[in-house]
N, C-alpha and C positions, 0 to 999 in steps of 0.2 A: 594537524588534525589527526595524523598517523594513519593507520592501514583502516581502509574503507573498505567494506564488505560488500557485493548487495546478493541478496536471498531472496528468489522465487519459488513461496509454494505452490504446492502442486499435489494437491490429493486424486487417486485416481477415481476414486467413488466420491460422486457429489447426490445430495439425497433429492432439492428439486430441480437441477436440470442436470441430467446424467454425461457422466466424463467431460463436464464443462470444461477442462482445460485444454481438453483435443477439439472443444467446436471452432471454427475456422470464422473469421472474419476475410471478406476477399481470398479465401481459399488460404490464409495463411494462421495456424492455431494461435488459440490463446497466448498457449504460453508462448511460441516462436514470437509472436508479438513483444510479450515482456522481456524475452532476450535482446531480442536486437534493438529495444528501446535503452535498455542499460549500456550495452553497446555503442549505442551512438550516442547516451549524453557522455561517455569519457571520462567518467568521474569515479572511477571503481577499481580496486589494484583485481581483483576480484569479484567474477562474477557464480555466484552457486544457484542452480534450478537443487530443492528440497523435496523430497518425495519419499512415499514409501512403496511405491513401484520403479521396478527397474525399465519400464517403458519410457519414462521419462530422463532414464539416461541416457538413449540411446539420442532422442532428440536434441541435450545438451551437448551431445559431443558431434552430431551433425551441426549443430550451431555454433564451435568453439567454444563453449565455455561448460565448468565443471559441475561435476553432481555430486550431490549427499544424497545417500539412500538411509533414513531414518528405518528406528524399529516397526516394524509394521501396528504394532497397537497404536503409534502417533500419528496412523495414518486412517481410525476408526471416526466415528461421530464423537466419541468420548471424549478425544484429544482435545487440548484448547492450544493455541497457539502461543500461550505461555510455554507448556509444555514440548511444542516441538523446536520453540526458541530457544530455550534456554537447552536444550539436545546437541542443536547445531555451534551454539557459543562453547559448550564443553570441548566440543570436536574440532572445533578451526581456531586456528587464534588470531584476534583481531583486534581492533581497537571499538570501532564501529559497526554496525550492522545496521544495514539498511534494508528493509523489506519492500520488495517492490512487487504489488500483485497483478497477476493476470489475468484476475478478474477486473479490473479497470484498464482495457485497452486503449480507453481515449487518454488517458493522461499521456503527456506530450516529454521527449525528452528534453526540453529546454526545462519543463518545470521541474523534473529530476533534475538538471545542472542547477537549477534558481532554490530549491529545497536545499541539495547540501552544501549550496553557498551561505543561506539563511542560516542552517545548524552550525555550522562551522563559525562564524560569526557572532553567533549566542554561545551563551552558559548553560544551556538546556542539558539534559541529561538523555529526556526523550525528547523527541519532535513528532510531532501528532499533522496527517493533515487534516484538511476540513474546509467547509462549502460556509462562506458567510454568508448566512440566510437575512436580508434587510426586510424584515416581515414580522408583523406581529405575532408571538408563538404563545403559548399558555401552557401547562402542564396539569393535568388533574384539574382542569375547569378554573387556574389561578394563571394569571399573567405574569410573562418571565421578562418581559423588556420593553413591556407597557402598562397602562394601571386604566383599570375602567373610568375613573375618574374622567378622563379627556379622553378627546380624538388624537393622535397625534400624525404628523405627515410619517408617510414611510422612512422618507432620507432622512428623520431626523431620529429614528429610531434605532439604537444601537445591535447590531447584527449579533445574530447568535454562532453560534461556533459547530457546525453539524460535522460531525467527525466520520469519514470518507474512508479511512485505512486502507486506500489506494497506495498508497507511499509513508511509511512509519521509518524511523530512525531509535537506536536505544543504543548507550554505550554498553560495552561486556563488564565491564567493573561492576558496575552500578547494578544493571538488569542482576546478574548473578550474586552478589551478596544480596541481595531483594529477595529471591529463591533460597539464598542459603539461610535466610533468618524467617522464611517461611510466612513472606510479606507477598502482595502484588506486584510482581515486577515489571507491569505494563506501563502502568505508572512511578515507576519509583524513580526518584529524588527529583530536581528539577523536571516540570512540562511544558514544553513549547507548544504553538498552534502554527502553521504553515497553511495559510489560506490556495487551496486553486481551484479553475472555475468549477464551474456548475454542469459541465459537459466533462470535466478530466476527472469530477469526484464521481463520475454515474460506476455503479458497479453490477457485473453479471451473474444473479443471483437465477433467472427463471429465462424459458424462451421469448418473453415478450424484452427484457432487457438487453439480449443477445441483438433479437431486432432493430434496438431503437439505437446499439452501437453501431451496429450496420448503416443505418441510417444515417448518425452522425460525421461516419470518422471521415469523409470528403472535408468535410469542416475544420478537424481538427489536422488533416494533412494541410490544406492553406495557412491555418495559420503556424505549424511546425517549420513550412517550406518559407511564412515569408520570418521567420524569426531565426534562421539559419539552421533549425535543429535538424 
């Protein structure tokens, strides 16, 4: 598979819930969550926290593991994470790069081992995760994976693919001539999908989210602890 990366960003200015990645889950932060989760699934020659505050180095290196400190404009609202992607791929050399966010504390290190088992086993290029929703969905008032026509039962209804970007995979070859030819590199050349639940895709975007991870993660420690993660 060769050298496996994984990259936790980490902006220190978040616009609706402020220094999101210092809020604490059981008194232990965001992101200290997303380290030690990489950490314990073992599947990483390398682990990097991404940032363009040096506050967050401080915490990678109380965690053992290394820091990029990106240019400070990749760390504005502007930025997109193309942008600070392909920063950090310029900078390290890797094979793979795995993003693993801190804003989805519930996802479980076992599904981090079961994703870069998944990738490594496919031809993918990227790996996308995502929530299969078995529900009827419609866009713009048109049905995407059922037809007015009939009623149909749920289970027989083919699940739609809601992309979570809790855990993203891109190879550096690929992502990077994508940029260099001034294409999308998010998606460039083969896309994989990596289904996980519906509790590991939730993401902390506002204080009612933060919440409802609080709420959950008893849940997701039972099933981590009986899955040996």
């Amino acid at each position: 598979m060769g050298k496996t990366v994984a990259m936790i960003p980490a902006r220190m200015n978040s616009q609706r819930l402020t220094k999101k990645n210092l809020r604490t889950i059981r008194g232990v932060t965001l992101i200290a969550h997303a380290i030690r989760k990489c950490k314990s699934a073992g599947v990483f020659d390398e682990i990097w926290v991404n940032s363009e505050d040096a506050a967050f180095g401080e915490i990678a290196a109380a965690e053992g593991v290394q820091f990029h400190q990106r240019p400070a404009e990749l760390g504005d609202n502007n930025a997109t994470s193309e942008d600070f992607v392909a920063e950090f791929f310029r900078a390290h050399d890797c094979d793979r790069l795995v993003q693993v966010h801190s804003i989805a504390p519930l996802l479980t290190a076992e599904e981090v081992r079961a994703f870069i088992a998944a990738w490594a086993q496919s031809s993918h290029d990227v790996m996308l995760s995502c929530i299969l929703d078995q529900i009827e969905v419609a866009y713009e008032n048109k049905p995407v994976n059922f037809t007015f026509a009939r009623k149909t039962n749920s289970q027989e209804l083919t699940p739609v693919q809601r992309i979570t970007w809790s855990i993203t995979g891109w190879k550096r070859d690929v992502f990077l001539s994508a940029v260099a030819a001034g294409r999308t590199a998010t998606y460039a050349g083969s896309v994989g999908f990596y289904p996980v639940s519906a509790i590991s895709g939730h993401v902390i975007k506002t204080q009612r989210d933060l919440d409802i991870a609080e709420a959950l993660i008893n849940i997701v420690d039972s099933q981590d602890t009986s899955s040996g993660g």
